[in-house]
C-alpha positions as CSV (number, residue, x, y, z in Angstrom):
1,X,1.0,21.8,0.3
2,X,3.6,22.4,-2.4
3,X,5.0,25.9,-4.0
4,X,7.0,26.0,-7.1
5,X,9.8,29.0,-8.0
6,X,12.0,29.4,-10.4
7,X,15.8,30.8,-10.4
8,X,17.0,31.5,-13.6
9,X,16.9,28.0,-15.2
10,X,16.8,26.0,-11.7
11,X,13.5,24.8,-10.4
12,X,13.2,24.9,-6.3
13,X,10.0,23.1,-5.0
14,X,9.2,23.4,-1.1
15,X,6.8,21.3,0.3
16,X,5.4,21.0,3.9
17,X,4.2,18.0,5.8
18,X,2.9,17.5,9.3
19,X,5.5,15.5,11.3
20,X,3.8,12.1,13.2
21,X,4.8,12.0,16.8
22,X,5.5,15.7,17.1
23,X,3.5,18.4,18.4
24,X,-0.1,18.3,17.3
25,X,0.3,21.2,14.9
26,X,4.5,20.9,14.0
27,X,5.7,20.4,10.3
28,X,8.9,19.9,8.4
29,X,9.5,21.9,5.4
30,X,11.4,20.2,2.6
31,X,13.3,22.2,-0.5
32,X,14.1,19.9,-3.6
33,X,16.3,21.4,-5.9
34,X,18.1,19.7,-9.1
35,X,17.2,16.8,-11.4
36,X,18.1,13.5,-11.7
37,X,20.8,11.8,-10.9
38,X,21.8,14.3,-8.4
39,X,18.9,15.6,-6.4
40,X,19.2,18.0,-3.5
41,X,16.7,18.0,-0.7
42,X,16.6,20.2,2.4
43,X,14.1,19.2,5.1
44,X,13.8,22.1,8.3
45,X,12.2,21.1,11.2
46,X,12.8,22.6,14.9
47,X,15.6,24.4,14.8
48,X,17.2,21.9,12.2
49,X,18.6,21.5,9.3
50,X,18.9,18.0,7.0
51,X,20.4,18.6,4.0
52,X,21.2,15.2,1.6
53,X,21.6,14.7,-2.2
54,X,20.5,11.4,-4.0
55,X,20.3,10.2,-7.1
56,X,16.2,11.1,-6.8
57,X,14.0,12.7,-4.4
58,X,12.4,9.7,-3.4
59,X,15.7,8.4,-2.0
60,X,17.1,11.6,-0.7
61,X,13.4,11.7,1.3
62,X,14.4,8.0,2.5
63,X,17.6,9.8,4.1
64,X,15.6,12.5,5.9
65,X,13.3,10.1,6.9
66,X,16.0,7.4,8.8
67,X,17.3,10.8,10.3
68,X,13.6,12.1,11.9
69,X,12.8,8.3,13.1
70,X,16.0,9.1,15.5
71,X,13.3,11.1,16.9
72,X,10.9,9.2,16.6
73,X,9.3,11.7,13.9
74,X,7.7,10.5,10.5
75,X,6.8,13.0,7.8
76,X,3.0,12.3,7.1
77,X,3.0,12.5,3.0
78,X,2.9,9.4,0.4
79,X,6.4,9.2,0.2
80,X,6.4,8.2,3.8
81,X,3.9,5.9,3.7
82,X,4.2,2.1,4.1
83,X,2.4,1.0,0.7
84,X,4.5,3.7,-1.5
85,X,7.1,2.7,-2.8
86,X,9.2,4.3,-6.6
87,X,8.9,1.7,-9.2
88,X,10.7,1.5,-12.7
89,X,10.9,4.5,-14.4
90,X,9.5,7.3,-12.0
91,X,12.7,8.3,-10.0
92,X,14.2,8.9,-13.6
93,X,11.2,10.7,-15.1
94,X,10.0,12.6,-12.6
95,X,13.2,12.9,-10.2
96,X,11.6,10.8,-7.9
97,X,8.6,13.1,-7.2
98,X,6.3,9.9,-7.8
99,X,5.7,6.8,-6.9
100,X,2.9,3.8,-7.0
101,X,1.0,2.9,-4.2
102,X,1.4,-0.4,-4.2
103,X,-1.4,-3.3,-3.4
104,X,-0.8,-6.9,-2.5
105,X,-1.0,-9.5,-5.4
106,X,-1.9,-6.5,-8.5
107,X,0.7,-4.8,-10.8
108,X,1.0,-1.0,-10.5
109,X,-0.7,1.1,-13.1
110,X,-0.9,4.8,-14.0
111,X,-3.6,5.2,-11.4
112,X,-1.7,4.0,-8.8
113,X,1.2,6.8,-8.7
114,X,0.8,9.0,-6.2
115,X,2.7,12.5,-5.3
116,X,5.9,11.6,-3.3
117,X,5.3,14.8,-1.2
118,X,1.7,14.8,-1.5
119,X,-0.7,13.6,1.5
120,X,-4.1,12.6,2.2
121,X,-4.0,11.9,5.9
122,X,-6.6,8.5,5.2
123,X,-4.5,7.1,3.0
124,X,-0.5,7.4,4.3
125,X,0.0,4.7,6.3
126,X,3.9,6.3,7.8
127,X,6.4,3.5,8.3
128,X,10.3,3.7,8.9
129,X,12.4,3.5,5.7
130,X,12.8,-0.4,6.5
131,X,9.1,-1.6,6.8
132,X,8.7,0.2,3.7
133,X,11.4,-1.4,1.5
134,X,10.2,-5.0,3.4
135,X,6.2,-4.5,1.8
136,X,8.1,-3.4,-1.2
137,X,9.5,-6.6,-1.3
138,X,6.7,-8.9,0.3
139,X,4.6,-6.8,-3.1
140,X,7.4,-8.0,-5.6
141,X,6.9,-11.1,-4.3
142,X,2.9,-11.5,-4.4
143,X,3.2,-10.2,-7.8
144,X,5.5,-12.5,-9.3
C-alpha cells in the first residue's frame, strides 16, 4: 500500500509492508523523500526509527533491510525479494522505485520491472541483502 503527498515542490511517498518474522499482523512503514543521487528513506517499525540516504531508493531500502535482518525481520515487498534486483537505468530514472525480477538464463524486459515497494505475497521470495546480490550475480552470469 503506497500514499503520495506533496510539500511545496518535494514529493514524500510512504509505503507499508508486512515485516517476515514478526508478529503475524506487524509492518514497517517507510517514507522516501528526494530524488536521485541523494535519496532519503525512513523506515518505522516498533518503536524505531531507521533513517539512511542513498544514492537511490533501492539501495537506501538495502540499508534498512541489513539493519531489520539484526532482528531477524525482512520487509515482505519486491524490493526485498531474492529474484529482484535494480538493473541499468532504473535507480536513475525512477530513483530506484523499480527494479526487474530477474529469471535464470533470460534478459530482463519491460515486463519484468516490478514496484520496489510493491508486494504480492506469491511472488516475493524475502532474502537478506547478500543472497540477493549473490542471484544477481549467479543471473549475470546465466545470461552472459
Amino acid at each position: 500500500m503506497s500514499d503520495e503527498r506533496a510539500v511545496g515542490s518535494l514529493v514524500m511517498l510512504n509505503f507499508f509492508a508486512k515485516l517476515v518474522g514478526g508478529d503475524e499482523d506487524e509492518q514497517i512503514h517507510f517514507r522516501a523523500s528526494g530524488t536521485y543521487p541523494k535519496c532519503r528513506l525512513q523506515g518505522r517499525y516498533r518503536d524505531q526509527t531507521i533513517d539512511v540516504t542513498a544514492t537511490d531508493f533501492f539501495q537506501a531500502l538495502c540499508q534498512i533491510r541489513e539493519v531489520l535482518a539484526g532482528d531477524g525481520l525482512y520487509p515482505q515487498c519486491h524490493g526485498s525479494s531474492l529474484n529482484v534486483y535494480s538493473v541499468g537505468r532504473p535507480h536513475k530514472v525512477d530513483d530506484g522505485l523499480r527494479a526487474y525480477r530477474l529469471s535464470m538464463g533470460r534478459d530482463v524486459t519491460p515486463f519484468d520491472m516490478v514496484a520496489v515497494f510493491d508486494a504480492c505475497e506469491a511472488s516475493v521470495l524475502p532474502a537478506t541483502v547478500r543472497e540477493q546480490h549473490d542471484y544477481y550475480w549467479q543471473w549475470l552470469q546465466s545470461t552472459a
